[in-house]
C-alpha positions as CSV (number, residue, x, y, z in Angstrom):
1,X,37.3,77.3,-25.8
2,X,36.4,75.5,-22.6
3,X,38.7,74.5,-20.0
4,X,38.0,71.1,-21.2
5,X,38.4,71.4,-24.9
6,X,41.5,72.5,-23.9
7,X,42.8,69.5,-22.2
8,X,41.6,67.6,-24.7
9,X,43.4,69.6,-27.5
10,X,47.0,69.0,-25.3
11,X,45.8,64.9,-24.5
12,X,45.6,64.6,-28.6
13,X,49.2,66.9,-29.2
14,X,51.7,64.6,-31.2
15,X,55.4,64.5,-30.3
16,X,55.8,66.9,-33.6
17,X,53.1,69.5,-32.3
18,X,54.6,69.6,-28.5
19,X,58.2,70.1,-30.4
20,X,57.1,73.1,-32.6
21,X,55.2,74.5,-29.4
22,X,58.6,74.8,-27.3
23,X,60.4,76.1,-30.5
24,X,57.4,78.9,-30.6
25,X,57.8,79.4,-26.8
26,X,62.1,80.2,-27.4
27,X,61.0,82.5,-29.5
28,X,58.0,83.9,-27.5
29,X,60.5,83.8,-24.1
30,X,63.1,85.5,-26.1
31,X,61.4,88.4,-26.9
32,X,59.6,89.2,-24.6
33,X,62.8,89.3,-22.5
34,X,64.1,91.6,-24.9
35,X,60.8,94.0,-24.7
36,X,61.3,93.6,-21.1
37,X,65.0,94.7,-21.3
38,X,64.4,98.0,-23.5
39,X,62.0,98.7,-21.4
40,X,64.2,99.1,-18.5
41,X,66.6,101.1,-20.1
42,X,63.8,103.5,-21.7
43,X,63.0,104.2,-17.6
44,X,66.2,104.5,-16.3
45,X,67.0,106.8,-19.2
46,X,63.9,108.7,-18.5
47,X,64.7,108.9,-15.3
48,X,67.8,110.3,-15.4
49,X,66.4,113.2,-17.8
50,X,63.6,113.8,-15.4
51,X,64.6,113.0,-12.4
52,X,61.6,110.7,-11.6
């Protein structure tokens, strides 16, 4: 898809599609914070076994 195909997809988005889009985005934003968050802990743990 082209840069302008894609602007043209958003112009044409309808209050319901932009409403289900930040309702996908939550969820998106949510867990990629919590992949984000185990994977801090995973290196911290391994670096307290390993001492890296």
């Amino acid at each position: 898809m082209s840069i302008q195909e894609l602007a043209q997809a958003a112009i044409e988005l309808g209050a319901d599609d932009t409403a289900a889009l930040e309702r996908f985005a939550v969820l998106e934003d949510a867990a990629f914070e919590g992949y984000v968050n185990d994977y801090a802990q995973a290196l911290m743990i391994c670096k307290s076994c390993h001492g890296g």
